[in-house]
N, C-alpha and C positions, 0 to 999 in steps of 0.2 A: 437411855444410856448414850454420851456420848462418846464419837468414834475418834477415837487418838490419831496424831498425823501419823503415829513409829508402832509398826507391828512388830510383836514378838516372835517368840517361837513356835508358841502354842499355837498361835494365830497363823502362823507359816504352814506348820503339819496341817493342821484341822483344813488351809483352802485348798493345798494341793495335793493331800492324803499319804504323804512323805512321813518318815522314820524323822526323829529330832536330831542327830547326828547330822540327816541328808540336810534338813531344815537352817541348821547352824552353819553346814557349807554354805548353801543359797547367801544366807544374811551376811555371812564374808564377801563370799563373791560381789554381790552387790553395793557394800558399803566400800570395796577395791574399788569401783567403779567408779563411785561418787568421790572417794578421796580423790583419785587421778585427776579430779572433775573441782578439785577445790572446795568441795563442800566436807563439811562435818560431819561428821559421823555419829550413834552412839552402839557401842559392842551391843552383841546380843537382841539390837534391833533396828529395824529397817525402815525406811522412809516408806510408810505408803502407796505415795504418790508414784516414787520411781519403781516399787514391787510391781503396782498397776499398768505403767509404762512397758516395764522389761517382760511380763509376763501375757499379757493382754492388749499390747499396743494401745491403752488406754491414756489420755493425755488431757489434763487439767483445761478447761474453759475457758477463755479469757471472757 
């Protein structure tokens, strides 16, 4: 299976154990972020990378 750059909602509930309503907040909140930020967006899902980043200080390899 492979792993898409843009998590959904499913995939939001299922890692942090959150209600789909709470999940759908997160994914706005985050994609406000990234707008502010000049990047693109797509509704209803969220960049990976920056979920990883905002949620677990995790940060891509160079």
């Amino acid at each position: 299976m492979e792993v898409s750059m843009f998590m959904d909602v499913n995939e939001v509930v299922e890692i942090l154990g959150v209600k789909k309503p709470t999940a759908y907040k997160i994914i706005r909140q985050l994609n406000d972020e990234l707008n502010g930020k000049d990047f693109v967006t797509i509704a209803g899902r969220v960049s990976r990378q920056y979920f990883m980043e905002r949620f677990y200080g995790l940060q891509k390899a160079n």
